[in-house]
C-alpha positions as CSV (number, residue, x, y, z in Angstrom):
1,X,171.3,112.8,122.1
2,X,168.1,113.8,120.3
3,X,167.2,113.0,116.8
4,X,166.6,117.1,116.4
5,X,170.2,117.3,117.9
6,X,171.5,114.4,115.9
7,X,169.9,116.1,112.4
8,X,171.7,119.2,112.9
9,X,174.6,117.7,113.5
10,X,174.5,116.1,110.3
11,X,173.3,119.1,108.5
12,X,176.2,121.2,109.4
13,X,178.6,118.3,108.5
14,X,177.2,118.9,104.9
15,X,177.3,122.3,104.9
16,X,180.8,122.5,106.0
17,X,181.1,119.6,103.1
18,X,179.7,121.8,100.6
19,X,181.8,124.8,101.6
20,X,185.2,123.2,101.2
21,X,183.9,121.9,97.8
22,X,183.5,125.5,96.7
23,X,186.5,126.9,98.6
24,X,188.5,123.5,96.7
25,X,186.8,125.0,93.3
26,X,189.2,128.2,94.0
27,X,186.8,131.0,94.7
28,X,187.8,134.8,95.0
29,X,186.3,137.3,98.0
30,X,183.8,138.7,95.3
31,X,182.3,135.0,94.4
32,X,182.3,134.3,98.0
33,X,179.8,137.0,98.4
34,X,178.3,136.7,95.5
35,X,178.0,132.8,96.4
36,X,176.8,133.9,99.6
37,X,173.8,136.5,98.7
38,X,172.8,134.3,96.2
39,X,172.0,131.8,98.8
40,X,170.5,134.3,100.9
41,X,167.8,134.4,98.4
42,X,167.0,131.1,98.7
43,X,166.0,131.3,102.3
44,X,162.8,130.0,103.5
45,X,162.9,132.8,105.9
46,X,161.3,135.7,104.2
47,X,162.8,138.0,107.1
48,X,166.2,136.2,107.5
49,X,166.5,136.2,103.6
50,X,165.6,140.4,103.5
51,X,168.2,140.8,105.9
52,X,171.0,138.3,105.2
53,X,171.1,139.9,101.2
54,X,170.2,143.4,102.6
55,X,173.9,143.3,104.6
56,X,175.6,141.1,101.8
57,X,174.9,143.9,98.8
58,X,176.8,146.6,101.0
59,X,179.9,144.7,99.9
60,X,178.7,143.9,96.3
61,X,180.1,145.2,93.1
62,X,177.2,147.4,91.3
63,X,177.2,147.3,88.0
64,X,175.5,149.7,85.6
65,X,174.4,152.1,88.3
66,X,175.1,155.2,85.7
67,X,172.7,153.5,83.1
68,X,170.1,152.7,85.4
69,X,169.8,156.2,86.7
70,X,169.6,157.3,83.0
71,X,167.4,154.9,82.3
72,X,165.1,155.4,85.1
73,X,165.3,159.2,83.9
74,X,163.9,158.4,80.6
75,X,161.5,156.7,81.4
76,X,159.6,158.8,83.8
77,X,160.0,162.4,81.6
78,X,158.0,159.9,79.1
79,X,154.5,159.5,81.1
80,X,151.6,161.0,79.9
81,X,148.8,161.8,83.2
């Protein structure tokens, strides 16, 4: 076996590691995918990370939609040209 192979062996025996650690914590659905998009922004990927969080926020909570479209209102009947 390969040193490449024998890495991501190891790697994924962490990351399954890590996971139980969270799932141990007692994590809902919505921290799942909260946990999950958050670490889609850490990506070195720029690509992978645009469309790992790009499919995660379809099943994200939005909060303050109402105020940002008010907000967004404001602001533009405010500029001068």
């Amino acid at each position: 076996m390969s040193k490449k192979i024998k890495k991501e062996i190891e790697d994924r025996k962490i990351a399954r590691e890590i996971t139980k650690t969270i799932i141990d914590y007692g994590v809902n659905d919505n921290q799942k995918l909260e946990i999950m998009h958050l670490l889609s922004l850490e990506l070195e990927s720029n690509d992978s990370m645009k469309e790992i969080s790009k499919f995660l926020k379809k099943f994200t909570v939005k909060f303050n939609t109402k105020e940002q479209e008010s907000n967004i209102e404001e602001k533009s009947s405010s500029l001068i040209i």
